[in-house]
Every structure is written in C-alpha cells, then in structure tokens.
C-alpha positions as CSV (number, residue, x, y, z in Angstrom):
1,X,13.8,-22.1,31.5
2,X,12.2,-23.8,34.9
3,X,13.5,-27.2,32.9
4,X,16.9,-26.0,33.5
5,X,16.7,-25.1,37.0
6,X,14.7,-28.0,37.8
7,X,17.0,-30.6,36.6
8,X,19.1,-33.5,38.6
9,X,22.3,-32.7,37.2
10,X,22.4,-29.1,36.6
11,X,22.3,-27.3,40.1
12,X,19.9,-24.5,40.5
13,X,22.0,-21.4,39.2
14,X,24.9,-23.4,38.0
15,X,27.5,-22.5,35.4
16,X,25.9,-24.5,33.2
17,X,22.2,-22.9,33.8
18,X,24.1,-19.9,33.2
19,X,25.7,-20.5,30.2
20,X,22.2,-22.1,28.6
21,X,20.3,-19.2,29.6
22,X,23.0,-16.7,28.0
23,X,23.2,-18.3,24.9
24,X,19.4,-18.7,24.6
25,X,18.7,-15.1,25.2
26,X,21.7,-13.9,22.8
27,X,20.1,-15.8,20.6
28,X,16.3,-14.7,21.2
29,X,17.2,-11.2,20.7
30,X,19.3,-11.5,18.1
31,X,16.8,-13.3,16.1
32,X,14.4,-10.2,17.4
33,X,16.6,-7.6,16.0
34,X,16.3,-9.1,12.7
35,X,12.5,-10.0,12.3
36,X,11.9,-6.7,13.1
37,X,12.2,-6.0,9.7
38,X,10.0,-8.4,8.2
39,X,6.8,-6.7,9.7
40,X,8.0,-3.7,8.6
41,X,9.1,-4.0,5.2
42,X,6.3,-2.3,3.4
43,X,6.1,1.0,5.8
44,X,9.8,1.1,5.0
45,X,9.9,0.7,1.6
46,X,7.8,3.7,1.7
47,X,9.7,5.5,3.9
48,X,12.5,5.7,1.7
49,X,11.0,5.6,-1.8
50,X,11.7,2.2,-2.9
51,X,10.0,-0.9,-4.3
52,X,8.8,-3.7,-2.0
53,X,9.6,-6.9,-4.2
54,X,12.5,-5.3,-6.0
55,X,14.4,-3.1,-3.0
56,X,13.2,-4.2,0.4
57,X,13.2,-7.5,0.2
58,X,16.8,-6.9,-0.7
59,X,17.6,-6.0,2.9
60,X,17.0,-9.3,4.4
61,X,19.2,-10.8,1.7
62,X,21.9,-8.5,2.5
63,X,21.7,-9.2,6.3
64,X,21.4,-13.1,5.9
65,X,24.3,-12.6,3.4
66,X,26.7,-11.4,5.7
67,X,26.3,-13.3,8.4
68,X,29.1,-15.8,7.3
69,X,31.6,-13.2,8.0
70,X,30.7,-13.3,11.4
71,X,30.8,-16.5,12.1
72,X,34.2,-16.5,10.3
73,X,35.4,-13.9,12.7
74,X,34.2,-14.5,16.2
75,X,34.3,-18.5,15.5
76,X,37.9,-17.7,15.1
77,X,38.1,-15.5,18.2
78,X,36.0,-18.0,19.8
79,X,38.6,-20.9,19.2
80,X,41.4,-18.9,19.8
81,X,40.8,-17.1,22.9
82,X,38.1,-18.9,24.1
83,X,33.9,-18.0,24.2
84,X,33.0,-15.6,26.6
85,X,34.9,-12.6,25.5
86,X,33.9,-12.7,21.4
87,X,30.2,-13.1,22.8
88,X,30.4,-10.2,24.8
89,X,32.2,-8.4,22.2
90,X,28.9,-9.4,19.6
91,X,26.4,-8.9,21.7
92,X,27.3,-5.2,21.9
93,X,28.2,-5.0,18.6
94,X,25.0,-6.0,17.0
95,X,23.1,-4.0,19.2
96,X,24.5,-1.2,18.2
97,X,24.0,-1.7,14.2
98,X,20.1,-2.4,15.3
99,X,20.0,1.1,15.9
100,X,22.0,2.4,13.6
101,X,19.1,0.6,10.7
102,X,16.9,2.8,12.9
103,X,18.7,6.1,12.3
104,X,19.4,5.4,9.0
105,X,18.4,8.5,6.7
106,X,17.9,6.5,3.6
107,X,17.8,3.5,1.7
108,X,22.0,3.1,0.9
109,X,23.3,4.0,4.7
110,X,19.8,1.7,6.0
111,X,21.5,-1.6,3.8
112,X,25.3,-0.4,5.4
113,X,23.7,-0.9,8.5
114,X,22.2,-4.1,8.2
115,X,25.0,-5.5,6.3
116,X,27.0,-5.2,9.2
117,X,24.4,-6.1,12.1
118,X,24.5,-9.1,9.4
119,X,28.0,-9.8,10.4
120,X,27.0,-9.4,14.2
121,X,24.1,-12.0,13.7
122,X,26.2,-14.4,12.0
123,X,28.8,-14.7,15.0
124,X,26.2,-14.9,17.6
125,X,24.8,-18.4,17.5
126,X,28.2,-20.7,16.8
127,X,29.7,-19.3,20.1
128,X,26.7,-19.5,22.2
129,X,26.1,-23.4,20.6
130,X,29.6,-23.9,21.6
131,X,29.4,-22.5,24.9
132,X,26.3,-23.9,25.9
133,X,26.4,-27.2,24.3
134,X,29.9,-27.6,25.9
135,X,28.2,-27.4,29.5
136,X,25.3,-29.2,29.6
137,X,24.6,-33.0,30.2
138,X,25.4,-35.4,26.8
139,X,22.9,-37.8,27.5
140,X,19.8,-34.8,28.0
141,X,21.7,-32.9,25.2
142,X,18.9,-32.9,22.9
143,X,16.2,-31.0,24.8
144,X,18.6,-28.8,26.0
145,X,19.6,-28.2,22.0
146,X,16.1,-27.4,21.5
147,X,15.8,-24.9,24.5
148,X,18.3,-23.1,22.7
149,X,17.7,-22.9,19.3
150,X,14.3,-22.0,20.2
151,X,15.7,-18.7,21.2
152,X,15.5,-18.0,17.2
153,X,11.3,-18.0,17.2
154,X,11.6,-16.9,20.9
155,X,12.8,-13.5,19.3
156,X,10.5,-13.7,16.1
157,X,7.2,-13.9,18.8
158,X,8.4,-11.0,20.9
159,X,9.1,-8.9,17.8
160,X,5.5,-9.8,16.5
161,X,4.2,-9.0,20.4
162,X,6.1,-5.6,19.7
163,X,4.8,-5.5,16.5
164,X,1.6,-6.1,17.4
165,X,1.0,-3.8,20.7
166,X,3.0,-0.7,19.8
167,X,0.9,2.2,19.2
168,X,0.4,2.1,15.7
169,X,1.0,5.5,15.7
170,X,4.5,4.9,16.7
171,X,7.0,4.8,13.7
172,X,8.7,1.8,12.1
173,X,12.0,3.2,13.2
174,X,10.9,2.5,17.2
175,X,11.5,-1.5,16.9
176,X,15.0,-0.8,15.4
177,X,15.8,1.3,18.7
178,X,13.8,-1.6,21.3
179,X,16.4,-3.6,19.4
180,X,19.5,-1.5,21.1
181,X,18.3,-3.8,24.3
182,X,20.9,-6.8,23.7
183,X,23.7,-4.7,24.7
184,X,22.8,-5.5,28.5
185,X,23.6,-9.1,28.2
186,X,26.9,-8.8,27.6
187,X,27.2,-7.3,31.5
188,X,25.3,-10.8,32.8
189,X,28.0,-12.3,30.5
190,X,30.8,-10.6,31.8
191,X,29.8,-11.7,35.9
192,X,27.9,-14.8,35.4
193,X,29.2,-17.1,32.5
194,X,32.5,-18.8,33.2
195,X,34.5,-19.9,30.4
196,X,34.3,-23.9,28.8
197,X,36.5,-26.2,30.1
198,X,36.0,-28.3,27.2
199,X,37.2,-25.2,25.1
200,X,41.0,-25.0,27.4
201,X,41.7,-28.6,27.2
202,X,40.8,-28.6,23.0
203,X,42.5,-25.2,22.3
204,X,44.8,-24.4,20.0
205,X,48.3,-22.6,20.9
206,X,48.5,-20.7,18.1
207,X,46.4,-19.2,14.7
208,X,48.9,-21.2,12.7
209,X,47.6,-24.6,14.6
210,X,44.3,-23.3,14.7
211,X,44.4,-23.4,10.7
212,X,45.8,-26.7,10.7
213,X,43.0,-28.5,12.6
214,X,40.2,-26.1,10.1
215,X,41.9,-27.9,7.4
216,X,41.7,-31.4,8.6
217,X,38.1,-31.3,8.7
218,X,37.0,-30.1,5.9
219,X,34.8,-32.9,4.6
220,X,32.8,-32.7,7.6
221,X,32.4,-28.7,6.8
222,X,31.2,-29.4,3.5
223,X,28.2,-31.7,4.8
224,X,27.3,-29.3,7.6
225,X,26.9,-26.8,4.7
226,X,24.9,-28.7,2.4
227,X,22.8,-29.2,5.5
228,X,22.7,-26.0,6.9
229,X,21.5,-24.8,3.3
230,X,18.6,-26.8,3.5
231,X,17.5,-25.8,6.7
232,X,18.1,-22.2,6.1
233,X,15.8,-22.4,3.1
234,X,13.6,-24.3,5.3
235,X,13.3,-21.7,7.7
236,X,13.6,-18.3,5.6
237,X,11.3,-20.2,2.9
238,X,8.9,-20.4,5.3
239,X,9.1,-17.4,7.4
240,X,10.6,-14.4,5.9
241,X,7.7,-13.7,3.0
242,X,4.8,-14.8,5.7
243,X,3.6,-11.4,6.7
244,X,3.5,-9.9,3.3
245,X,1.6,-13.1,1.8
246,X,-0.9,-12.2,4.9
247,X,-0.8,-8.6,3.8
248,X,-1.1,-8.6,0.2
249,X,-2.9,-11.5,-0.7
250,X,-4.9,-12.2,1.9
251,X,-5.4,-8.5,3.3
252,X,-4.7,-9.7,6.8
253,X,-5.0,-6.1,9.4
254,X,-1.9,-5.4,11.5
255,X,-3.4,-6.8,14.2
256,X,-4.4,-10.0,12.4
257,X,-1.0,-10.8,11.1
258,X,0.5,-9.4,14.5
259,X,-1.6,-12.6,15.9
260,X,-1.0,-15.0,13.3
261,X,2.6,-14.6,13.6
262,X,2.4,-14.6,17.7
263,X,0.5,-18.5,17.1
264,X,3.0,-19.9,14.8
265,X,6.1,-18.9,16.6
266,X,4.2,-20.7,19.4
267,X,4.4,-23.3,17.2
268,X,7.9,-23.1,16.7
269,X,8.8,-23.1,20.4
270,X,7.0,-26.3,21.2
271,X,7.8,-28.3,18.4
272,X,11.9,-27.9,18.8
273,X,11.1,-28.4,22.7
274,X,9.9,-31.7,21.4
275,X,11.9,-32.9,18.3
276,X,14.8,-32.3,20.8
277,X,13.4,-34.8,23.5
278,X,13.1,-36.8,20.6
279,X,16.2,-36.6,19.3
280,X,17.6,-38.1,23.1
281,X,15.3,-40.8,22.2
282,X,15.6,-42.1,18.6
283,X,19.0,-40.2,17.2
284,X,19.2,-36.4,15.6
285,X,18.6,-38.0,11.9
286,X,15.4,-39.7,12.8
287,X,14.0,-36.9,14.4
288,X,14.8,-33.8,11.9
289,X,13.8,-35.9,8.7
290,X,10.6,-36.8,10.6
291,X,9.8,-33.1,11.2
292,X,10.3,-32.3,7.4
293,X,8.8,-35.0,5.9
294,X,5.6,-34.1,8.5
295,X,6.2,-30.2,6.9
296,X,5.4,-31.5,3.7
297,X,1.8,-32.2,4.5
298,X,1.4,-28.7,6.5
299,X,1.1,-27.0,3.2
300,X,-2.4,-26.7,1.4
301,X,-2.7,-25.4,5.2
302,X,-0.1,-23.1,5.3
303,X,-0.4,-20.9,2.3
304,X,-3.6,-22.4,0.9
305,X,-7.0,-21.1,-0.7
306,X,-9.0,-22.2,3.2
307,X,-10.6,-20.1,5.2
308,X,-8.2,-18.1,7.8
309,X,-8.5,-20.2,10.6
310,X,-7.1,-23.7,8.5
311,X,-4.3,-21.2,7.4
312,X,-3.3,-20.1,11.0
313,X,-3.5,-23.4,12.1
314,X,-1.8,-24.2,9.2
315,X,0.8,-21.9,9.9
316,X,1.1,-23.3,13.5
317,X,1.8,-26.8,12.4
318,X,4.6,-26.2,10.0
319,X,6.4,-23.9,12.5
320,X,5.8,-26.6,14.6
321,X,7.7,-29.3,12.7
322,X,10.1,-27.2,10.6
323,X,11.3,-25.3,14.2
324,X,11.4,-29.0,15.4
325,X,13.7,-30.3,13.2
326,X,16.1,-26.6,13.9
327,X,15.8,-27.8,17.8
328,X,18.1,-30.7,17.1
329,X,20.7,-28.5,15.4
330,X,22.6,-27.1,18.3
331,X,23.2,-30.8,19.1
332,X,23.7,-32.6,16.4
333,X,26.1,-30.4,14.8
334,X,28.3,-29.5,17.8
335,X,28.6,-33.0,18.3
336,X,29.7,-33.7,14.4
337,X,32.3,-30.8,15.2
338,X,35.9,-31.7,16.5
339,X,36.7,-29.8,19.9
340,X,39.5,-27.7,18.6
341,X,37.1,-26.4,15.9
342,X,34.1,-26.3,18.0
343,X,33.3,-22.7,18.0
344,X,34.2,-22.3,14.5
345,X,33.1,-24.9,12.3
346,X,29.4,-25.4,13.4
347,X,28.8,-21.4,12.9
348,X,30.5,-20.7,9.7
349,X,29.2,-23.4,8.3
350,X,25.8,-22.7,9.6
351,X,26.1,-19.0,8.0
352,X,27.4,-20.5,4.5
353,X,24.4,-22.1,4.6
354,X,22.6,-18.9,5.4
355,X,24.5,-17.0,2.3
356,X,23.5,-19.6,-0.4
357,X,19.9,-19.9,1.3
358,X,19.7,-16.1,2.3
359,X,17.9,-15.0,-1.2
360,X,14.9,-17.5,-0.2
361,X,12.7,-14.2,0.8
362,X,13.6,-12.7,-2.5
363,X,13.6,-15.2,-4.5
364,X,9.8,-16.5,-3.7
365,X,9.3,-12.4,-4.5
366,X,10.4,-12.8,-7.9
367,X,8.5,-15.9,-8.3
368,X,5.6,-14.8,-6.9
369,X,5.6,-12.0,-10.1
370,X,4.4,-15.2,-12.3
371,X,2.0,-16.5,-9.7
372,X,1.0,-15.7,-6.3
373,X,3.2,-15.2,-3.3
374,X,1.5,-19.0,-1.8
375,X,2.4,-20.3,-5.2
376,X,6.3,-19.2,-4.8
377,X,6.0,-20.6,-1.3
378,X,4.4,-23.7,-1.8
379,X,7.2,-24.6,-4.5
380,X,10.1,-23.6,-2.4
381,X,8.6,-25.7,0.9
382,X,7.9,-28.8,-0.9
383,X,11.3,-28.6,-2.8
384,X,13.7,-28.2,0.6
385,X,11.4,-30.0,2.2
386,X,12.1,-33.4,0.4
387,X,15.7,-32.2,-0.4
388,X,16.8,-31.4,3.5
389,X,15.6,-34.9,4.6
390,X,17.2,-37.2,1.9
391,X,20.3,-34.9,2.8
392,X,20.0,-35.4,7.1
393,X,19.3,-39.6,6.5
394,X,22.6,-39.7,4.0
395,X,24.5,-37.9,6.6
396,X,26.8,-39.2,9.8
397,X,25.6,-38.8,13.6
398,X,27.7,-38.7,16.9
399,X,24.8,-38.5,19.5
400,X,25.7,-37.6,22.9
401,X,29.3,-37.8,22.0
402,X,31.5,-36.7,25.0
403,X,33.3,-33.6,24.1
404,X,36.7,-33.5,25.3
C-alpha cells in the first residue's frame, strides 16, 4: 500500500488511493471468508457427520457456484446506480452469511449459508475492479491491477495466519465468526470512497438501455468467459485441494500446513505485484501466458514425491506465477469491457467462469479415488495450464485504454 501513497500522480490520501485501498481490502477479506473453509474441511465434515471427498468438498462448489448470481446482481446495480452503494450493500451482506456458516447447526442450513455468502462473493470483486480500475493512472494500470487482485491471496495468508495461531483448542466455527469483520468496511466506504466519474459520464438512463448495451457486447463476454474459466481452474486447481493433499498424503501437522500455506500465498502476493509491472511493460497477453507456461514447470515441485522443503518451495513458485498471471486480470479485463458495461460484464463473466471451474476442488477429489490426490492435481495443472495460455495469446488486448 506505501506504492500507492508514494506515487507522482496519486496524491497522498486521494480519492483514488481511497478507492484502491477499498477495493483491495473488500477483496482480501472476502477471499478470507471463503478459505476459511478449506483448512477446515475435515474438522467439519466431522462435525456434522459427513464424508470429506463426497460432502465437504461439496461446499466449496456450492459457494464458487453461486457466485455468478452475484455478480449478475450487484454488476447490475453497479451500472445502474453507480459503485459505491452496491459495494457497501455486499460488503455487509457477505459478512453476515460468514457467520451465519458459523452458526449453522448442520450440514443442509451450513450449504444455505454458503450458497448465499456465494452470491455475496461473486458481487464483490467486479464492482471494486470497476471502481478502482476506473481511478487510477492508465499508463501505471498494471501494477495497480496487481495490488488489487492480490487482495485474493492477501485474504487466503491471513486466514492461514488465523489458521495457524488460534488456539487449537478453539473450534472451527471461531474463523467463520473472525469472518463477520468485513462489515466495517462498508462505514470507510460510506465517508471515504467517492463515486467514478468514468461511471456518470458511461451510465445508462434506464434498465431498458442498460440491457441494450449488455447485448451489444456479447462476443467480448463470451471470450472473457472462456478465459475466466481457465483461470478459475488455474487457481482453484491449484489451491482449494492443497491442505488436504498436505494432510492426507503427506501427513503435514496443523502447524506445518498452517506454514506452508502462509509461504505460498507469499508467493502469490509477489508474483501478481510483478506480472503486473510487467504487464505495463510488454502487454497483458505476454505477461499472463508467461506466468502459465512458467506454472507448468513448478509441478514435480508442487505436488511431487521430494522431500518437504522442494514441495514448499514448490508450492511458492507456482503461486508465484499462477497469482502472477491473476494480477493482470483486474486490468486487462476492465479494459476489454465497454464503460457502460463496466461494472457488469468483467464480474459476471468472471463468476461464469467461476461456475464452470467451481467443481475443480471436487473434481480432483473424485480423481484422486483412482490415484492420489498429487496425481488429480498434477493432471488438472498441466491441462489448464497449456489450455489458459493458447486461450490469453488468441485473445484481443486494449492496454492502458482510456476509459471514458
């Protein structure tokens, strides 16, 4: 955050440093409030009698599935009646279904719950990309891009920190109500954030016009989807299975896997930091395809028979480079985005990608039931891997377009 502060063109404690630094922490703990979950799936699954590869797992796909309802929703409001409002309105909103997962008495009302904090999720990150992106310099949009989107492993570290230092007498329920927190953004929101600019010169008058200019573009919502697909498998491939492969197969402690996943997300931070300097310097397609093609040699590391320091430092790297190519995203997929559309398009199409991608966790667990779990997850990496870059070099690129 001192990047922002520091910079030539964005004044200390400007709208625009305001507007980045609400968007990035929206973002960091509503990526908290859902990888929560994966460190305690097991003690859960437990907890309510169910079956770890067959039930739990389910929950994540639930949650990921829902999320393009969100989008749908508060991109709508977001384009309608402009960002500030609908992001207050989420922040709270998802806040509250965090604890309500918490409270939950059983398995059924616990996937009600995280259905709908799904739908919270998925409305989150399109407005505050919209917002943000709206803001800050073209030219230096890139690094900025990858200060936000790192907000995503931002909130996967500090729920692995929580994860880790909690009294391990504490129960699984206590990150669920940590995960109330988010609510009090929505009051720096409220004083601090003014609205975009961009967003009152590109608005539409009415829903009917709204629809018009959604319908225009759809091939350019189709492409965003196919990529957002592959970078949700990317992501979730890579991610959402990692503490139980630690767990079960390589009988990793709590504290051990606590660590491991407090390095990679390390990782993850400094590598979208610097695909998205990148990106500023060579284009958005360059600089993701790079970072996936690199992936693709992280994995004997990552999930491989080594000792455990190769596979932490495995697990470093391809954070590293699969986190780098999500810090372009922000960017390059605002900037593909027509203004009208702006806080719609980019978010529902990055949750549709999320719904087709969302089964990656359970998926590699029914896969792993004819192998291993590293086996599942080696096949799914290299797959999306290869897949997500031929798809990011065929497609178009509007670097630092000016928005409005």
């Amino acid at each position: 955050m001192l990047i922002i502060c520091s910079s030539p063109h964005l004044k200390p404690r400007s709208d625009a440093s305001y507007a980045l630094i609400a968007s990035f922490l929206g973002w960091t703990l509503d990526a908290f409030d859902f990888f929560v979950l994966v460190f305690v799936l097991s003690k859960a699954a437990a907890d309510f009698g169910v079956s770890l590869k067959d039930r739990m797992t389910l929950a994540i796909t639930v949650t990921l599935a829902f999320r393009p309802i969100g989008a749908l929703i508060f991109g709508l409001l977001a384009d309608r009646y402009g960002r500030r409002r609908p992001m207050m309105a989420n922040l709270v909103f998802f806040s509250i279904m965090e604890v309500g997962s918490g409270l939950a008495p059983n398995f059924a009302t616990f996937m009600v719950c995280r259905a709908l904090f799904g739908i919270g999720m998925g409305g989150e990150w399109g407005v505050g990309a919209a917002l943000s992106m709206e803001k800050v310099p073209p030219r230096w949009r890139g690094i900025f891009s990858g200060l936000l989107q790192q907000g995503y492993p931002c909130g996967y570290l500090l729920a692995a920190c929580c994860f880790r230092f909690l009294p391990s007498d504490w129960s699984w329920r206590s990150l669920f109500y940590i995960g109330g927190l988010p609510a009090l953004l929505a009051v720096f929101v409220r004083y601090k954030v003014k609205e975009s600019d961009v967003w009152r010169r590109n608005k539409a008058e009415t829903w009917s016009g709204l629809a018009r200019a959604i319908a225009r573009h759809w091939k350019i919502f189709l492409y965003l989807t196919v990529l957002m697909t592959m970078m949700n498998f990317a992501s979730h491939g890579t991610q959402d299975l990692y503490p139980s492969f630690l767990e079960q197969e390589r009988h990793f402690t709590k504290a051990e896997i606590g660590n491991t996943a407090i390095i990679y997300n390390l990782g993850a931070l400094l590598g979208g930091v610097c695909f998205g300097l990148l990106s500023d310097r060579f284009g958005r397609r360059r600089s993701m395809a790079l970072a996936l093609l690199l992936s693709i040699g992280m994995i004997p590391m990552w999930c491989g028979v080594w000792g455990n320091g190769l596979l932490v430092l495995g697990a470093f790297l391809i954070q590293f480079t699969v986190q780098g190519a999500w810090g372009v995203i922000p960017a390059h997929i605002t900037e593909l985005s027509p203004g009208a559309v702006r806080g719609f398009l980019p978010g529902f199409a990055y949750q549709c990608g999320v719904l087709i991608a969302g089964n990656a966790a359970h998926f590699e667990a029914e896969l792993s039931k004819h192998g291993t779990y590293s086996s599942a997850m080696e096949v799914t990496a290299f797959t999306v891997f290869c897949a997500g870059a031929l798809v990011i070099i065929l497609g178009p690129e509007r670097k630092a377009a000016e928005f409005g």
